[in-house]
N, C-alpha and C positions, 0 to 999 in steps of 0.2 A: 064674357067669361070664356066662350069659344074659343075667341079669337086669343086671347092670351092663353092657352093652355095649347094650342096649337103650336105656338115655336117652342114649348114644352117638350111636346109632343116629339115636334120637330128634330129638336134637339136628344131628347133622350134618341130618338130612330138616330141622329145621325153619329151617336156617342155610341152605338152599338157593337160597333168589333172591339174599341177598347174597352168597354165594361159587359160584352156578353158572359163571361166566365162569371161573375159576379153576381147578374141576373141571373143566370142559369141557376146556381146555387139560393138565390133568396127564393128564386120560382121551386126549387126541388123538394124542399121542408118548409116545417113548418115551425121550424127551431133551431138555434147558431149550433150545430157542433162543430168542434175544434179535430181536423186529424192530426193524430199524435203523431201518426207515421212520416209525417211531411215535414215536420220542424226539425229542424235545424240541432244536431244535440252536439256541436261543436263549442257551443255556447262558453268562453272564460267564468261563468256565475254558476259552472255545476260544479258537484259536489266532488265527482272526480279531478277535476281542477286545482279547487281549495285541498285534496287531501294532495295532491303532486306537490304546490308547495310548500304547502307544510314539510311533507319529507325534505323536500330542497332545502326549507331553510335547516331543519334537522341535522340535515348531512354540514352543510354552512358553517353548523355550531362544531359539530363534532371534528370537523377538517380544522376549525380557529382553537379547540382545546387542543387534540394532537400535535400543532404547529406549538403552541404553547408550552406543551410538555417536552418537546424536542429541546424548548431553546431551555429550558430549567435543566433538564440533564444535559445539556454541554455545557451551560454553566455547572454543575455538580462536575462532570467527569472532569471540567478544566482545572476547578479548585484540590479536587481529587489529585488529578495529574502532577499539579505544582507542589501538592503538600508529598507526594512520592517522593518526585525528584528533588525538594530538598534533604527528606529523611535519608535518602541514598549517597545525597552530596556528606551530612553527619555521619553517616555512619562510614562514609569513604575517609573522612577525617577522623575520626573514631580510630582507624584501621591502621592507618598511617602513623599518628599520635602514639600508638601501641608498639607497633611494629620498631619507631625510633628509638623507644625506650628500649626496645629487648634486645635492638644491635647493643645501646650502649651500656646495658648489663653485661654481656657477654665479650665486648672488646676491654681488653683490659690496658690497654694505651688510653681509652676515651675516658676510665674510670681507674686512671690511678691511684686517684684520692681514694678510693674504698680499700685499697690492701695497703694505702701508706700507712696506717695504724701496725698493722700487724706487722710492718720490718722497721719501725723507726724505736733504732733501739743504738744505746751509746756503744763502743767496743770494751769499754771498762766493767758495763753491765753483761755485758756476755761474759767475760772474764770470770765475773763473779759467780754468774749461774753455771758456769762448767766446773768449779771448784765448789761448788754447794750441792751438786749432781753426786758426788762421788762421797758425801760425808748423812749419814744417816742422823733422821730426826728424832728426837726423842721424848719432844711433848706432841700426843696424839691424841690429847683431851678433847681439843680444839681445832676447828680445820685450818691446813698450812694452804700457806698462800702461795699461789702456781701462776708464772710467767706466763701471760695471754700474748706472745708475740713468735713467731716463728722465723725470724731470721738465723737466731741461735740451730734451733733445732733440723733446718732447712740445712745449714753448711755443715751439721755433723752428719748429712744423710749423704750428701757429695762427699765430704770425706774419707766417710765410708766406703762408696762406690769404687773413690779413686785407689783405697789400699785392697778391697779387691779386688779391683781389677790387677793392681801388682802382683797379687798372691795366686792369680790365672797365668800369666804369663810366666811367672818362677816356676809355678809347677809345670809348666807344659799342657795346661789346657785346652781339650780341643773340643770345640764347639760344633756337635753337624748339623744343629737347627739354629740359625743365629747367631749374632756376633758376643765377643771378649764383650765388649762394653754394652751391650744392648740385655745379656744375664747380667753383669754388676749392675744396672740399674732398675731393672726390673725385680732383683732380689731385695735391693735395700729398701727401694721405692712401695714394694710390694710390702714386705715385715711392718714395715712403717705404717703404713695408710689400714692394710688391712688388719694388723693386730689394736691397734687406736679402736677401727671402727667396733672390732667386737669386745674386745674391752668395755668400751662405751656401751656397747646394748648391753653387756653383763651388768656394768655399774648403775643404767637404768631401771634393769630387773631389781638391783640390790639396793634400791635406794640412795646412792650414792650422790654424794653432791658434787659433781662433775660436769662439765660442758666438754665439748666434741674438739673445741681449741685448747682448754687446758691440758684436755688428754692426749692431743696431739705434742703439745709442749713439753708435758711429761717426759713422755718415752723418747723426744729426739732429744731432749737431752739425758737422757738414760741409755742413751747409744754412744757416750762419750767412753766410755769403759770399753765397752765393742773396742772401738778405732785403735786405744793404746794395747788391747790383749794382741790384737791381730796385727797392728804395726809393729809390736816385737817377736809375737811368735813365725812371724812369714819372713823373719830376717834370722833368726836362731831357732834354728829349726832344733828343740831338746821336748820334750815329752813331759817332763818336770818341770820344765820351767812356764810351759805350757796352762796347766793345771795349777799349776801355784797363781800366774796370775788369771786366770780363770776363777778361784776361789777368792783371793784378795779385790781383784780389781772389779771384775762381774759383779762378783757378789755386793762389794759395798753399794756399786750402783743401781742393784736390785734392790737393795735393802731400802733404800732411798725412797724409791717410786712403792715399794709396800709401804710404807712408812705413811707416804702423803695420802694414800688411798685407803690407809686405816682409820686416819684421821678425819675424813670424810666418809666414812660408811658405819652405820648404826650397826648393831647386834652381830655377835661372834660368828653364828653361821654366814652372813651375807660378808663379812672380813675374811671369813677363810677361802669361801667359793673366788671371789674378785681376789685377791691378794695371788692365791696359791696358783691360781691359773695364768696372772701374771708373771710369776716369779718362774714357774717352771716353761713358758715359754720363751721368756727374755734367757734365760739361761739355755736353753737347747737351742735355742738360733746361735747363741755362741759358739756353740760345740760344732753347730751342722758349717757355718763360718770355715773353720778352723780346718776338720777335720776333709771335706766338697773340695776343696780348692787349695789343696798344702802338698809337698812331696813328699809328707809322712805316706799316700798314698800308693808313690810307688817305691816306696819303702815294703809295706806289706807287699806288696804284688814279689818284691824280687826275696822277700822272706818265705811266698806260699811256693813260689816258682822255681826258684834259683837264680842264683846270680847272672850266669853262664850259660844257660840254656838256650839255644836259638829255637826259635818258632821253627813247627814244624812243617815242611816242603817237601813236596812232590820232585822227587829227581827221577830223569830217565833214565835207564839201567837195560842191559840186557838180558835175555835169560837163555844158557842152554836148553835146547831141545832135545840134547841126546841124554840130559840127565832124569835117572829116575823118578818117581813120582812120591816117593819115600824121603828126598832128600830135597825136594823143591822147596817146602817151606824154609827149612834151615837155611838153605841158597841166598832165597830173600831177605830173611832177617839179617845175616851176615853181609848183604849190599848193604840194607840199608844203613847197617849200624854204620859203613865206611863210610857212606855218604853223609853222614849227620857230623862222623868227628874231623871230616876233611872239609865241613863247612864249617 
């Protein structure tokens, strides 16, 4: 038993530097404690560990949804994008589409077809309507029927322009703002267009059964009377003969146009308002015609004035200085009288 406990023995003495720390400790107590202070707290299995990856993976998720939502709104903003720039491509055709139509409203070469109605008319049919112009209607029971075409009533307004412009140059008209021809069409152009339009709002106020073309048709041919008064009074120039056809000729063709407008207008007050206001302006454009632009004009002028009187000028003269001051005025008036009747 010695003997074998001895290389025991042996052994444990000669294992002693490597396990004295060991011994030392089983020799010191009498019980295993553990020092806490000595381990190792690097350890992957603590609890600070598991909670680091856990955030890792946290953050993992939330960087894979973020990337995820980036590519959903590029897709959104691309479909977005495309659905823009088509709408802007429509509505640039849209623009355009508009735009072509309203050049060719307004060119009237691209859209002759829309005013060929209103000149396509026979010359025997004009004919007709200028000799129906001048004869008054006499059943007003019923509404009379009014030429919707304006070629007729378009050459009696040139017509017109053209004799007076005649009856400008006979008399000696002088124009300081604007030309001979630029007043004759602006006058006739102007009676025309703008006595139609108010007319037409009167005849809407009065219920009248009228369009803005027939009323235009109306009156250019009720300007037929116009052209023959003033084509023979600007060529015989008589005062009487003036007024005669002024009364005959005006008047029948006034007569006419009340006539059609009676016939379309309900109840006596709304016939007399629209008629009389017709009548009395189609008549004093005659007179203003006539009377603006004739050399009855300077007929009055040399009836207020004298025949023989020349306009009166400043002539130089000289004055004695050695004459009294009692006798100067008479001095003067007696130059001048010489100077007036030696001019």
């Amino acid at each position: 038993m010695a003997t074998i406990a001895a290389p025991a023995g042996g052994a444990r003495s000669g294992a002693g530097p490597e396990w004295g720390g060991f011994e030392e400790n089983i020799q010191g107590g009498g019980s295993a404690v553990i020092d806490m202070e000595n381990m190792d707290d690097t350890s992957g299995s603590s609890f600070e560990d598991m909670g680091e990856l856990h955030q890792r993976l946290r953050e993992e998720e939330v960087d894979a949804d973020a990337a995820a939502a980036e590519e959903e709104d590029g897709e959104f903003l691309g479909m977005k994008g495309f659905k823009g720039q088509l709408s802007r491509q429509v509505a640039d055709q849209m623009w355009q589409a508009g735009k072509r139509q309203a050049s060719r409203a307004f060119s009237l070469y691209a859209n002759i077809d829309i005013l060929r109605p209103y000149f396509d008319v026979e010359p025997a049919q004009v004919r007709s309507r200028l000799l129906e112009s001048m004869i008054p209607i006499k059943m007003v029971n019923f509404p009379q029927k009014i030429a919707g075409e304006l070629y007729g009533p378009l050459m009696l307004v040139f017509t017109l322009v053209a004799i007076l412009l005649h009856g400008m140059k006979t008399s000696d008209t002088i124009i300081r703002e604007g030309t001979l021809m630029g007043t004759a069409i602006g006058t006739c152009f102007g009676y025309w267009l703008g006595v139609s339009s108010f007319i037409y709002f009167l005849a809407y106020l009065c219920n009248a059964q009228i369009t803005m073309l027939q009323m235009l048709a109306l009156l250019g041919y009720g300007l037929f009377g116009h052209c023959i008064v003033l084509f023979i009074t600007y060529n015989i120039h008589l005062h009487a003969l003036f007024y005669l056809f002024w009364l005959l000729v005006g008047g029948l063709s006034t007569l006419r146009m009340v006539a059609v407008l009676v016939s379309r207008t309900v109840g006596p007050t709304q016939r007399l308002l629209l008629c009389g206001t017709l009548a009395a302006l189609h008549m004093l454009f005659l007179l203003y015609l006539h009377f603006a632009y004739h050399k009855v004009v300077e007929g009055i002028l040399d009836t207020l004035e004298g025949p023989n009187i020349p306009p009166m000028q400043r002539v130089p003269r000289d004055i004695p200085a050695a004459l009294p001051a009692a006798r100067l005025p008479a001095t003067v008036l007696n130059a001048t009288a010489k100077a007036v009747m030696a001019g």
